[in-house]
C-alpha atoms as a printed R data frame, in Angstrom:
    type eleno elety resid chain resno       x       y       z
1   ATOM     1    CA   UNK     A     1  29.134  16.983 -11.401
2   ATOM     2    CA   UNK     A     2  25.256  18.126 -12.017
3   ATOM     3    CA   UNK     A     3  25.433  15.172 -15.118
4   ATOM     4    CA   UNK     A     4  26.703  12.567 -12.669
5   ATOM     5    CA   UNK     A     5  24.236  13.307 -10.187
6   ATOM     6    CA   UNK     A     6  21.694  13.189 -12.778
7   ATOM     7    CA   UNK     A     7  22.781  10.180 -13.941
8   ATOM     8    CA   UNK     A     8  22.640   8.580 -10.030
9   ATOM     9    CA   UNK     A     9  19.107   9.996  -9.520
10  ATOM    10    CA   UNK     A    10  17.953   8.441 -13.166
11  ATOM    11    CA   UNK     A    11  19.147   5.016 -11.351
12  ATOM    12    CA   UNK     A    12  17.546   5.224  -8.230
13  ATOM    13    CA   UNK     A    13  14.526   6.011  -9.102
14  ATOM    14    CA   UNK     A    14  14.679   2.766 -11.492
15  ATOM    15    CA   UNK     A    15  15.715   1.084  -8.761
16  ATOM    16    CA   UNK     A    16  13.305   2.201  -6.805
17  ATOM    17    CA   UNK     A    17  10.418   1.497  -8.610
18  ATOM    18    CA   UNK     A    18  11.286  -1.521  -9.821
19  ATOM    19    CA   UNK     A    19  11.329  -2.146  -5.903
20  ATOM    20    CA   UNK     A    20   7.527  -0.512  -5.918
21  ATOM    21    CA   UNK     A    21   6.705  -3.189  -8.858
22  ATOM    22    CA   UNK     A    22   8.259  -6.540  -7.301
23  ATOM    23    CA   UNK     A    23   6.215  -5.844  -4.036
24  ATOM    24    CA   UNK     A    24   2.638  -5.296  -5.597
25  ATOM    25    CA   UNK     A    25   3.686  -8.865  -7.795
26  ATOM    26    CA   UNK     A    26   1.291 -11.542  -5.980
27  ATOM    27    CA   UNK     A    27   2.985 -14.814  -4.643
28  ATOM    28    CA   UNK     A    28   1.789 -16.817  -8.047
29  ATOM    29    CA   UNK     A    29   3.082 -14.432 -10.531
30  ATOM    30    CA   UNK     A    30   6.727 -14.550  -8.021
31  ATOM    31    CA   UNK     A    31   6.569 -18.489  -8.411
32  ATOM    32    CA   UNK     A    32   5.850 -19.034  -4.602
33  ATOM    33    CA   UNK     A    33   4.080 -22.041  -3.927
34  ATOM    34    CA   UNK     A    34   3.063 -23.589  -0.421
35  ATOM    35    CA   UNK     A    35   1.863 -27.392   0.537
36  ATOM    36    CA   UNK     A    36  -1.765 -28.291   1.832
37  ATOM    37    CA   UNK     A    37  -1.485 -30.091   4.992
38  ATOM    38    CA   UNK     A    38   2.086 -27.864   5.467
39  ATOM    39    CA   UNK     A    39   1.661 -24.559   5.377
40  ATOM    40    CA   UNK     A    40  -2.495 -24.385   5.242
41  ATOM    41    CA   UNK     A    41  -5.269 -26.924   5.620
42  ATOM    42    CA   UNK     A    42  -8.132 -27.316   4.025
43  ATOM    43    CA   UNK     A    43 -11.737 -26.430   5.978
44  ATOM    44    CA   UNK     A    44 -14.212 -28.682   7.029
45  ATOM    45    CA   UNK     A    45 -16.834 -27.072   8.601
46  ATOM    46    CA   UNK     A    46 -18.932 -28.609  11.639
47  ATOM    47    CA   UNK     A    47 -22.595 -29.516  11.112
48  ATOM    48    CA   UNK     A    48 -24.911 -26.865  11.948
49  ATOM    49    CA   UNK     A    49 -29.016 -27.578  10.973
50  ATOM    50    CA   UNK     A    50 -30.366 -24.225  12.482
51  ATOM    51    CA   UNK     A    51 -31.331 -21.806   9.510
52  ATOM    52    CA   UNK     A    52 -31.360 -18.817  11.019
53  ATOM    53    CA   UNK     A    53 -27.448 -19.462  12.967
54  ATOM    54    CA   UNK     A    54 -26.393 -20.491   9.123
55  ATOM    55    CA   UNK     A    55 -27.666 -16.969   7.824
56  ATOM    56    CA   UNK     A    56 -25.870 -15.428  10.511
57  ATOM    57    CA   UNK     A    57 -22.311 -17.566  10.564
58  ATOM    58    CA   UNK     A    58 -21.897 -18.157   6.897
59  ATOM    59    CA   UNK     A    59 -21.647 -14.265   5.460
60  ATOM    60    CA   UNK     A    60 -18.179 -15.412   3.567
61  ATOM    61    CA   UNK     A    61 -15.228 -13.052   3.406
62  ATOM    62    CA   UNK     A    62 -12.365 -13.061   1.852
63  ATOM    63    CA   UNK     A    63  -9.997 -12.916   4.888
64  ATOM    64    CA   UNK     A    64 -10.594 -13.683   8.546
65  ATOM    65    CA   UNK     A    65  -8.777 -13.328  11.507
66  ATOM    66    CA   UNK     A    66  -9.510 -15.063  14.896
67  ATOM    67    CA   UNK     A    67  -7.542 -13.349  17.483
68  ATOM    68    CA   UNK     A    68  -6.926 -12.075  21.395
69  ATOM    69    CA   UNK     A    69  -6.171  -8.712  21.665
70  ATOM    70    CA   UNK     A    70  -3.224  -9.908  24.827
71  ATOM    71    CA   UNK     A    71  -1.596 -11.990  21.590
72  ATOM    72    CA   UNK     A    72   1.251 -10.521  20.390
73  ATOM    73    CA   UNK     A    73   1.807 -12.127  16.785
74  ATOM    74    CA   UNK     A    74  -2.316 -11.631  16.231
75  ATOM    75    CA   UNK     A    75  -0.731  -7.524  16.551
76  ATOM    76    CA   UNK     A    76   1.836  -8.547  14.391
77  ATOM    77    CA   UNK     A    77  -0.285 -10.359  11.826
78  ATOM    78    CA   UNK     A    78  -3.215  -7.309  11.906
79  ATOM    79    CA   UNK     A    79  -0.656  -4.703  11.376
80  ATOM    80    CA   UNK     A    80   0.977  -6.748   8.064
81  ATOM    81    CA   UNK     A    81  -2.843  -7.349   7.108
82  ATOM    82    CA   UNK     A    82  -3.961  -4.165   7.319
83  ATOM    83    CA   UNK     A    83  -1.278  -3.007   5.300
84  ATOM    84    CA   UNK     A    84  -1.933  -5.961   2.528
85  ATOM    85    CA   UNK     A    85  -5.715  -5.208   2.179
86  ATOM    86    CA   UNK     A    86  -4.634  -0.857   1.944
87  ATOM    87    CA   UNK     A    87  -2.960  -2.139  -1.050
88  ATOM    88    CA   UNK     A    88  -5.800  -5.268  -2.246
89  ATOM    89    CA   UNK     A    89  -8.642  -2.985  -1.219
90  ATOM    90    CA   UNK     A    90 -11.049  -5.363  -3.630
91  ATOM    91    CA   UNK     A    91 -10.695  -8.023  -1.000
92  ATOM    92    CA   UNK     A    92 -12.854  -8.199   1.870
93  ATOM    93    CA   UNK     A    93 -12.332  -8.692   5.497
94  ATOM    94    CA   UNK     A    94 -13.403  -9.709   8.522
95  ATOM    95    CA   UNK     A    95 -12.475 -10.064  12.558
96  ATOM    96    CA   UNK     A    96 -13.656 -12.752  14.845
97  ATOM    97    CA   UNK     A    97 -12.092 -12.538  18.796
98  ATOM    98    CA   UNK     A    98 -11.608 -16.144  20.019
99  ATOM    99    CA   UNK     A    99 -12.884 -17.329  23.363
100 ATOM   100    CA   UNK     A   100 -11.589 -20.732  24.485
101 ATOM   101    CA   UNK     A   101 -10.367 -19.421  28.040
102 ATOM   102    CA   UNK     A   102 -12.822 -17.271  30.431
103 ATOM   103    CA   UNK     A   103 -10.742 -14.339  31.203
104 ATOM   104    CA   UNK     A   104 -10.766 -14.478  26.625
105 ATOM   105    CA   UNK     A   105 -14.861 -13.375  26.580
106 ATOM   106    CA   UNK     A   106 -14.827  -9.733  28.373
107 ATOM   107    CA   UNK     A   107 -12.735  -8.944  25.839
108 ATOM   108    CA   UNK     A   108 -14.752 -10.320  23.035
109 ATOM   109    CA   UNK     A   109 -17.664  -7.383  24.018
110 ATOM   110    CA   UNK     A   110 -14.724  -4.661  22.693
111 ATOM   111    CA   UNK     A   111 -15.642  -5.583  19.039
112 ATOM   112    CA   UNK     A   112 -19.481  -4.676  19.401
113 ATOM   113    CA   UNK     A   113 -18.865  -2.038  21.491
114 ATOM   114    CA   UNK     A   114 -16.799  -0.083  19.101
115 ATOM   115    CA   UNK     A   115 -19.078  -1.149  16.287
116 ATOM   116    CA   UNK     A   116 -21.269   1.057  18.338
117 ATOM   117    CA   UNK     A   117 -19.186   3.725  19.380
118 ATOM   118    CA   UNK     A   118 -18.022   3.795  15.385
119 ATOM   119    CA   UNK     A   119 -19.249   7.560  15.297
120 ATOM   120    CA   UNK     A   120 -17.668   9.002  18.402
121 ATOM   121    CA   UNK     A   121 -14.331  11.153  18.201
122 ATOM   122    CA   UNK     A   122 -11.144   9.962  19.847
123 ATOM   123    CA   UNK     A   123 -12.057   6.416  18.822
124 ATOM   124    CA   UNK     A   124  -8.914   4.159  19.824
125 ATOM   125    CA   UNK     A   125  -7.785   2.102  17.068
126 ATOM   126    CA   UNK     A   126  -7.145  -1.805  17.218
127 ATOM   127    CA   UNK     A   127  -3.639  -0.911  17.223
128 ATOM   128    CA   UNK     A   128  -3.796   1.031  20.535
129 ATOM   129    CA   UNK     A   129  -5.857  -1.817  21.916
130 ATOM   130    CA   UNK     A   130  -3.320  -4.631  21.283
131 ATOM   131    CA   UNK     A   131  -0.850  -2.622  23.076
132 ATOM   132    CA   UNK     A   132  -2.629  -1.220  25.898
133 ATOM   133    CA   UNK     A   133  -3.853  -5.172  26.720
134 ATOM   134    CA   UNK     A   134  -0.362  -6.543  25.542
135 ATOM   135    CA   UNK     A   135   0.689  -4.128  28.741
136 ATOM   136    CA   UNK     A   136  -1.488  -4.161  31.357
137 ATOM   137    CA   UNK     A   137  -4.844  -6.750  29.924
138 ATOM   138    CA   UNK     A   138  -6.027  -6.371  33.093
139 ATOM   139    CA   UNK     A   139  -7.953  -2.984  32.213
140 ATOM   140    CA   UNK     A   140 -10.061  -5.227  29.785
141 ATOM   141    CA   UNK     A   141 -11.049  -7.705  32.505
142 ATOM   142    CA   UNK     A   142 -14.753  -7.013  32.512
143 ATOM   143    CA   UNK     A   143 -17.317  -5.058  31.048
144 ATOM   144    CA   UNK     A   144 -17.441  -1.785  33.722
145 ATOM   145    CA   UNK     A   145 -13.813  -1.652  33.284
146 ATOM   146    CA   UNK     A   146 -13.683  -1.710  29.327
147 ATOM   147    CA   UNK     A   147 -16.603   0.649  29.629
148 ATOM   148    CA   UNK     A   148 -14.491   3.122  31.592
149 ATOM   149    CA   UNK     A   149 -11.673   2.491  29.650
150 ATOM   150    CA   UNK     A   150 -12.939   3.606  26.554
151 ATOM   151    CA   UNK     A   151 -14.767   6.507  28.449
152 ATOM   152    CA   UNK     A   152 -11.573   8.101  29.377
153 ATOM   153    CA   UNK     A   153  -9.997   7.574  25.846
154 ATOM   154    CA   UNK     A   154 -13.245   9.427  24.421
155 ATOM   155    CA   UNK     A   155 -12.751  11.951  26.803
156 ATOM   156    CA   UNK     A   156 -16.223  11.963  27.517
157 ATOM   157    CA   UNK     A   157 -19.301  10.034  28.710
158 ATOM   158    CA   UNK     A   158 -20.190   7.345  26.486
159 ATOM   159    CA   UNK     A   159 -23.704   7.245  24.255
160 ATOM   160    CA   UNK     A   160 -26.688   4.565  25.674
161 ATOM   161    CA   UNK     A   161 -25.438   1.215  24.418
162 ATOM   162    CA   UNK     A   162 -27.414  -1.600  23.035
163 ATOM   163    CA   UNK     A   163 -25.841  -4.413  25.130
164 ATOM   164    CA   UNK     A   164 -28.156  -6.979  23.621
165 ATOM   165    CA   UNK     A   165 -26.538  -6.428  20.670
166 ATOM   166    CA   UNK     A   166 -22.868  -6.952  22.745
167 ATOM   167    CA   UNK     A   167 -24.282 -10.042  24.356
168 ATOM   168    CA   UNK     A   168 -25.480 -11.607  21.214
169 ATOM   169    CA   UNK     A   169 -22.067 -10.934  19.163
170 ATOM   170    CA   UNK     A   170 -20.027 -12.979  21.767
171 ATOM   171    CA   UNK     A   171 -22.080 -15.804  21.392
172 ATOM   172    CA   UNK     A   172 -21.828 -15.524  17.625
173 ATOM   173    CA   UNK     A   173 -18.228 -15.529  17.836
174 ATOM   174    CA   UNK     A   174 -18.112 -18.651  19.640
175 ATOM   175    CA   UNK     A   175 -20.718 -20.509  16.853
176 ATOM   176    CA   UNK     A   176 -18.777 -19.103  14.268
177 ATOM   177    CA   UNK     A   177 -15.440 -20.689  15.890
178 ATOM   178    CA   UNK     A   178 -17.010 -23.803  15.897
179 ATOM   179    CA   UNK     A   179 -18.148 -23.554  12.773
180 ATOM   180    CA   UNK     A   180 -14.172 -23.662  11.435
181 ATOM   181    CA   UNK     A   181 -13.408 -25.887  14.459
182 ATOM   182    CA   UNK     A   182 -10.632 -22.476  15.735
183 ATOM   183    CA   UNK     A   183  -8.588 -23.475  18.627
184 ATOM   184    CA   UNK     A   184  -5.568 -21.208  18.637
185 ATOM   185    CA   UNK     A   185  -4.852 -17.100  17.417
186 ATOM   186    CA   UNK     A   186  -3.588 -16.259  14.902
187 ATOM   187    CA   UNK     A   187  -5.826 -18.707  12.792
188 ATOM   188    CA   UNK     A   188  -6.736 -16.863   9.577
189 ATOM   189    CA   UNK     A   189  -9.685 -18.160   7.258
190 ATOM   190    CA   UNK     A   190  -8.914 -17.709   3.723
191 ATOM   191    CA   UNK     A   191 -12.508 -17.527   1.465
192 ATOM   192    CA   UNK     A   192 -13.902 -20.196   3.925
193 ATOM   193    CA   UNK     A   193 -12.134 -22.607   2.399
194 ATOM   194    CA   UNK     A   194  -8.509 -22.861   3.442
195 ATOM   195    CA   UNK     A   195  -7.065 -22.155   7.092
196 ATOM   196    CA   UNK     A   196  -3.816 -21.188   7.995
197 ATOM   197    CA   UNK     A   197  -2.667 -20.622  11.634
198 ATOM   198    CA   UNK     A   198   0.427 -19.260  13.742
199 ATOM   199    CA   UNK     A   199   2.307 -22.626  13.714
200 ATOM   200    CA   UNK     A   200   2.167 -22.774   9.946
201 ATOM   201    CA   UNK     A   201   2.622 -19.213   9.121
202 ATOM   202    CA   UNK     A   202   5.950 -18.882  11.058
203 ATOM   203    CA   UNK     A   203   5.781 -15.458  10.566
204 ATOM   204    CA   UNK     A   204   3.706 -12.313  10.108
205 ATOM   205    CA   UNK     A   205   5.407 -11.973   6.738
206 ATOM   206    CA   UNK     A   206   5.061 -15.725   5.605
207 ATOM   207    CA   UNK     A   207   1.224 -15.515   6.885
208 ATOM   208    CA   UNK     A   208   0.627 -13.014   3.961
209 ATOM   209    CA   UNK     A   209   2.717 -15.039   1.329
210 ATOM   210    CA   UNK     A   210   0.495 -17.618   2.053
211 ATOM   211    CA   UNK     A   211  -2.836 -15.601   2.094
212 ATOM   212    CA   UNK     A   212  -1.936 -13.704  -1.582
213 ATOM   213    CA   UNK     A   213  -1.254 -16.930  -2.722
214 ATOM   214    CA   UNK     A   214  -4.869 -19.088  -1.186
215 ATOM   215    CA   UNK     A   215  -6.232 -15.819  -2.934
216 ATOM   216    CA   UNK     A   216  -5.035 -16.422  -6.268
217 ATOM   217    CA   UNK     A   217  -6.034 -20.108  -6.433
């Protein structure tokens, strides 16, 4: 009995980490290919002839994200990327909120604001975010609000914030959406050269197929 179960243990763990092995293969070495014009698109980026916006907008990363925290496959897509670049930690990364509707740009000054409150304990994560806003957005509908939103998660008053700094990072995001010419979330930006969004990706899952393979090109 103890040899047999030996012998079933022995196989499961090959099973298992030959399971382990086939998941950290990247979509090249499986054979997966996708089409240009399909399932991504090359970038063209818009004109821009003001230095100092350049220096700013073009800081290139390996993946980007354009999202809306009230977008529920941009949660789906952060949640599968978060857990692809925890296991690609060499590539880098980036978040951009997208404004192309009003009600879109209070919640672009949560980005900033956490950038600033990046020290403070009790932090929410982007995870609790999405699905406080996928509930009830309506607690992110203007500054005071997100101020006193985060307050209470903090559980305590928040630190003097630099809201120059808030002001000028939504208007960054917008250049910088221009730049790539973004018009829907998810859109991902893959080394500022290839773009895939949520009508090409299908899926969460698919999205990062794609992405390991634009990476290995």
């Amino acid at each position: 009995m103890n040899i047999k179960n030996s012998r079933l243990n022995l196989f499961l763990a090959f099973l298992l980490t030959m399971g382990l092995f086939t998941t950290q293969l990247s979509a090249e070495e499986l054979g997966i290919s996708f089409v240009e014009g399909a399932d991504y698109s090359l970038i063209n980026k818009a004109e821009h002839t003001d230095a100092a916006h350049l220096s700013e907008l073009e800081s290139i990363s390996n993946i980007e994200i354009f999202y809306w925290y009230g977008c529920e496959p941009c949660y789906q897509v952060e949640a599968a990327l978060a857990d692809y670049l925890q296991q690609n930690p060499n590539y880098t990364s980036r978040r951009t909120p997208l404004i192309i509707r009003p009600k879109w740009r209070q919640q672009a000054y949560i980005q900033p604001l956490m950038q600033q409150l990046s020290q403070q304990e009790n932090l929410p994560s982007i995870i609790q975010i999405y699905q406080q806003c996928l509930i009830d957005c309506e607690l992110f509908s203007d500054y005071p609000s997100i101020l006193n939103w985060f307050s209470e998660k903090i559980e305590t008053s928040l630190p003097v914030i630099d809201e120059s700094k808030i002001w000028q990072a939504e208007k960054n995001y917008r250049k910088r959406a221009d730049l790539f010419s973004i018009s829907q979330v998810p859109t991902i930006i893959i080394n500022e050269t290839y773009k895939v969004d949520a009508n090409q990706a299908q899926t969460a899952t698919r999205l990062v197929e794609i992405i390991d393979f634009l990476l290995s090109k």
